[in-house]
C-alpha positions as CSV (number, residue, x, y, z in Angstrom):
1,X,182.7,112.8,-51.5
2,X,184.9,110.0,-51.0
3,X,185.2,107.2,-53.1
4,X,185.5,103.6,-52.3
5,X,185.7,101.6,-54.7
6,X,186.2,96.9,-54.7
7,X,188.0,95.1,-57.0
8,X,189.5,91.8,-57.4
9,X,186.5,89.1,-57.0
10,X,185.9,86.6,-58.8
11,X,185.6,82.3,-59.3
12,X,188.2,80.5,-56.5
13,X,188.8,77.1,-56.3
14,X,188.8,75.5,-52.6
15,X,192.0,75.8,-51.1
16,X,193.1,78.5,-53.7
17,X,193.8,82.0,-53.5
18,X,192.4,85.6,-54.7
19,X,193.5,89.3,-53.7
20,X,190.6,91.7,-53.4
21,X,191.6,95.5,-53.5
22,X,190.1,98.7,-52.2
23,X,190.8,101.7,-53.8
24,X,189.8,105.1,-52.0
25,X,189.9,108.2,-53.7
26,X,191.5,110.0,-50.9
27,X,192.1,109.6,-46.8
28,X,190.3,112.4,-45.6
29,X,190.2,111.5,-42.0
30,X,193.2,110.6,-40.7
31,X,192.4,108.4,-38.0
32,X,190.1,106.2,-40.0
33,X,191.0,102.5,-40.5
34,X,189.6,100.6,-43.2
35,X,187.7,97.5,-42.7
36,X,186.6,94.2,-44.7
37,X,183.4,93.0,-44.1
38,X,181.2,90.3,-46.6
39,X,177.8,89.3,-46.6
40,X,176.9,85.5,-48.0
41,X,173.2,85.1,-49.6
42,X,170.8,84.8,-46.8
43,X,173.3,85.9,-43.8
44,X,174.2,89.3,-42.0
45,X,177.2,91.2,-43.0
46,X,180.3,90.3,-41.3
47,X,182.9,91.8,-40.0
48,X,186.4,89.9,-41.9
49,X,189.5,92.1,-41.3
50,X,190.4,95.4,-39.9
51,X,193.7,97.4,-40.4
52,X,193.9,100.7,-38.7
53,X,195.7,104.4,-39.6
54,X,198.2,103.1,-37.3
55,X,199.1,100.1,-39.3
56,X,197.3,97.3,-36.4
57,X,195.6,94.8,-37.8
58,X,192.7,92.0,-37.0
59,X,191.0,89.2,-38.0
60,X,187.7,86.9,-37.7
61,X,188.4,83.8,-36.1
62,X,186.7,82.6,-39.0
63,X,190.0,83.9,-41.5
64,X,192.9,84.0,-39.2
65,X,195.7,82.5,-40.5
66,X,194.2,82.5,-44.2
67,X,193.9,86.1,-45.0
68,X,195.7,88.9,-44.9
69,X,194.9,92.7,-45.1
70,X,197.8,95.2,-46.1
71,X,197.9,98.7,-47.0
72,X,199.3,100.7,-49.9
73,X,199.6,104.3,-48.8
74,X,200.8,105.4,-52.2
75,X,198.4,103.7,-54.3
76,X,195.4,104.4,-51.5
77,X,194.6,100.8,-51.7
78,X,193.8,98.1,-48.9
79,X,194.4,94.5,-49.8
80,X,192.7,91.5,-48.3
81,X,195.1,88.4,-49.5
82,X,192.9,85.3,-49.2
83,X,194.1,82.1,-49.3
84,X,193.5,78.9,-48.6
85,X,190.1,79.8,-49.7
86,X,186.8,77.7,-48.5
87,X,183.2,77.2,-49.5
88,X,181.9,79.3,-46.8
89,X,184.4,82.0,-47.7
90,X,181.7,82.5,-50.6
91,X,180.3,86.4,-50.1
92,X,180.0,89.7,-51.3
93,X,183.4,91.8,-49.6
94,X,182.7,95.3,-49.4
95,X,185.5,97.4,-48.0
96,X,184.3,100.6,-45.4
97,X,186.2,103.3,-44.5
98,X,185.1,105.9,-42.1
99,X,181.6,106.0,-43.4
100,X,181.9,105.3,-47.0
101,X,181.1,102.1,-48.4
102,X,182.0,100.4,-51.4
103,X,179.4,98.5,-53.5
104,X,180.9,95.1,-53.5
105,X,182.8,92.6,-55.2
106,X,181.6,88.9,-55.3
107,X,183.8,86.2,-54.9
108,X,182.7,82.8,-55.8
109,X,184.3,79.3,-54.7
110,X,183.6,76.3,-56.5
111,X,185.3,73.8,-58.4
């Protein structure tokens, strides 16, 4: 059973910055890429960022030019580098690949 697993969340400050991480115990399917999604209180989960096997990447409109994704292969971990961070970037990220979910990690932004 694969493992997905968030880290990283926590209390931002507007305009400030935070790396989430998702750590997957291993990349059983090959042609899987790994997505960002977040869910604020009282709205759908959305989609955030997107890198694929191959390395493409892409955003929300809502991020673009604020966040980043990255991958490290070695350390089977996908970053999502926020900055620039907003109110309405407030959520619950959870990190998917293939069909494994992780359970969350909450960022908060407030000053």
């Amino acid at each position: 059973q694969v493992q997905v697993v968030e880290s990283g969340g926590g209390l931002v400050q507007p305009g400030g910055s935070l790396r989430l991480s998702c750590t997957i115990s291993e990349f059983t399917y090959d042609n899987s890429g790994v997505t960002w999604h977040r869910q604020a209180p009282g709205k759908e989960r959305e989609f955030v960022a997107v890198i694929t096997s191959g390395g493409a990447k892409a955003y929300s409109d809502s991020v673009k030019g604020r966040f980043a994704i990255s991958k490290d292969i070695a350390k089977r971990t996908i970053y999502l580098q926020m900055d620039n961070v907003k109110p309405e970037d407030a959520a619950v990220y959870y990190c998917q690949y293939f069909n494994f979910w992780g359970q969350g990690t909450q960022v908060t932004v407030s000053s």
